[in-house]
C-alpha positions in Angstrom: -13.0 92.6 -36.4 -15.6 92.6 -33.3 -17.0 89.6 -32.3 -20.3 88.0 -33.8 -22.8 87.1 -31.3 -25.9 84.2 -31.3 -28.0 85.1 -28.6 -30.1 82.0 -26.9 -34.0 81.8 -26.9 -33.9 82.4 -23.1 -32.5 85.9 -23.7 -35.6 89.0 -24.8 -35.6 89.4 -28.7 -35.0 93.6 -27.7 -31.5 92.8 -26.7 -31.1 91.7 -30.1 -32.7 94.7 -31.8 -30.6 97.3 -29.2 -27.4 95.4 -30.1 -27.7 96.2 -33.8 -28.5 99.9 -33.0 -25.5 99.8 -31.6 -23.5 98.4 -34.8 -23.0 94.8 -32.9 -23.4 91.7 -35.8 -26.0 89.7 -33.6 -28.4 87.1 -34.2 -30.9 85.2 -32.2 -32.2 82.0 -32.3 -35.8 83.0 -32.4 -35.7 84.9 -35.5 -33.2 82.2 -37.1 -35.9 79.4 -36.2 -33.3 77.6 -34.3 -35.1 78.2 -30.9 -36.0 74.8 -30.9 -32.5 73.0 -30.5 -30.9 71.2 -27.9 -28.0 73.0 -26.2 -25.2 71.3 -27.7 -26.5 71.3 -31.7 -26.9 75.4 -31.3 -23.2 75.6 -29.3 -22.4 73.8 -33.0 -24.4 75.2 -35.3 -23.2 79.2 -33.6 -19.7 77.7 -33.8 -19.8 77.1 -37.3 -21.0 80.5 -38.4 -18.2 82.0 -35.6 -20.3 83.4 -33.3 -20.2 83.5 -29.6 -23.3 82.3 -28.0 -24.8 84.2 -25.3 -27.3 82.5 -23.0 -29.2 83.0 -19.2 -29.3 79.0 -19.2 -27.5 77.7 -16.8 -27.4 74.4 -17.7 -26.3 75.7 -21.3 -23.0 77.3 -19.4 -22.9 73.7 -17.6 -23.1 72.2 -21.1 -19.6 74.9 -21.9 -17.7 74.6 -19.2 -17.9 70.8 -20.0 -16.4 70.9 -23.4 -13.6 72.9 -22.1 -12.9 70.4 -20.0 -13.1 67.7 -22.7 -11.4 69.9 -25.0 -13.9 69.6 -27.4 -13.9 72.9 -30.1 -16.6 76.0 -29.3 -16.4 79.5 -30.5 -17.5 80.6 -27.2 -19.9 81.5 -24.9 -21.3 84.2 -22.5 -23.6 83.6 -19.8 -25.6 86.2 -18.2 -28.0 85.9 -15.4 -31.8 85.7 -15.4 -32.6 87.5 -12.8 -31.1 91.2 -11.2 -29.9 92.3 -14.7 -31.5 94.9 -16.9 -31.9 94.6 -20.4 -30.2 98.1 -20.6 -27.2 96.7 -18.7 -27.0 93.2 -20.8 -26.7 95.3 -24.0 -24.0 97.6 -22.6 -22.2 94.7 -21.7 -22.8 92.8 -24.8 -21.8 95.5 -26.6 -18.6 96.2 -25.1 -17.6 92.5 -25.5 -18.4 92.2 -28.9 -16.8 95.2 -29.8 -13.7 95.3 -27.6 -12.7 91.5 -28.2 -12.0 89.2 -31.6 -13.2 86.0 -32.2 -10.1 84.1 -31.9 -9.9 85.5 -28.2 -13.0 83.0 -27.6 -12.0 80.2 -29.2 -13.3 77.2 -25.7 -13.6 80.0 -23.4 -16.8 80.7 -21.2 -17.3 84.4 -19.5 -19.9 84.9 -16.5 -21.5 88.6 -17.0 -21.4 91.0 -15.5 -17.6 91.7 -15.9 
């Protein structure tokens, strides 16, 4: 089963939209009214409806890559950059993560885009 993904406020809404053209199971925290939460309680919240977050924070991937080393339990987490990326490209690569890869392949693990 491809991998769910819960995009961050900082990413455009249109990635959202393109990714469900493309069949991906997507949702962003802007249409899901959770655009206003700290870091940490959406890393939870997309953790316990199994989706991957994908964010252009980089604190947010600070926030990851310090629960991986505490151990503590995430579904996962892509971080893209803000700037020198199209939207075109972010979808293409979204797209081939979500569909190429499970969930349980994510379970504490953090990926820097692009591949």
């Amino acid at each position: 089963m491809p991998t769910p993904l819960y995009l961050d406020v900082h990413v455009p809404l249109v990635v959202a939209h393109q990714l469900r053209r493309r069949g991906v199971d997507v949702v962003h925290a802007v249409e899901e009214g959770t655009n206003r939460l700290r870091d940490d309680a959406l890393l939870e919240l997309a953790s316990r409806q199994h989706r991957v977050v994908f964010t252009q924070d980089i604190r947010f991937r600070a926030m990851a890559e310090d629960w991986q080393r505490q151990g503590r339990h995430f579904a996962g987490l892509i971080h893209g950059p803000q700037r020198g990326s199209s939207i075109g490209r972010m979808v293409e690569d979204l797209e081939v993560v979500a569909k190429a890869t499970e969930l349980s392949e994510w379970a504490n693990m953090v990926l820097h885009l692009p591949l």
